[in-house]
N, C-alpha and C positions, 0 to 999 in steps of 0.2 A: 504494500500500500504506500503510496507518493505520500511524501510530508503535507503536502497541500491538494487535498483531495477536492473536487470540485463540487460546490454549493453545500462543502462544509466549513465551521469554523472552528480551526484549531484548541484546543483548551489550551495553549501557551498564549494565544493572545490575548485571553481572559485574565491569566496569573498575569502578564504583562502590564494590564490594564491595573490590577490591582495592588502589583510592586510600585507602579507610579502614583496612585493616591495615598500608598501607606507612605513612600520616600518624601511626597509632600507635607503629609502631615507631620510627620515626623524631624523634615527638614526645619520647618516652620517652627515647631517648637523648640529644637536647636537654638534656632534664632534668638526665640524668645526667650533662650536660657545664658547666651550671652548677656543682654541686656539686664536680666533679673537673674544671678550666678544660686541656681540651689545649694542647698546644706549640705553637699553629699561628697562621700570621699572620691577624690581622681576628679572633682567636677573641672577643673581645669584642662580636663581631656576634650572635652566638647563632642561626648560620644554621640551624639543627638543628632548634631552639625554630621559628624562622617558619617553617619549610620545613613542617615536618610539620605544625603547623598549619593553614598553608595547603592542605595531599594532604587532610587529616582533613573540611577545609571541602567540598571540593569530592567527594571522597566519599560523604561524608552527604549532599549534595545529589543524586546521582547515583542513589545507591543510594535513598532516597526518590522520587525524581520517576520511576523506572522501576520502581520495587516492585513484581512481576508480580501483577498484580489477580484472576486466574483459574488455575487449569491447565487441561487437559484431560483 
């Protein structure tokens, strides 16, 4: 069976879909954690910031490279 079957949609473009609204959210509050720094140990790491970054990257990659090219 072809990676891209016709007038179907991938479930990788769904997971894709939903790495980039978690790496946004999660981006975002990064963000927001520069600005207002939590009480927590390592917060100087700004796991938030790369975390979501990184959901956002791999997202966008996902959700482009299965982007359903047809329907039926």
């Amino acid at each position: 069976m072809s990676e891209h079957s016709e007038g179907h949609i991938s479930i990788w473009f769904f997971n894709g879909v939903l790495l980039t609204i978690y790496g946004v959210l999660i981006f975002a509050a990064g963000l927001y954690g520069l600005k207002e720094p939590p009480k927590v140990v390592l917060a100087e790491l700004h796991a938030g910031v790369w975390w979501g970054a990184f959901l956002l990257i791999i997202g966008i990659f996902y959700t482009y490279h299965f982007w359903p090219k047809k329907f039926a």
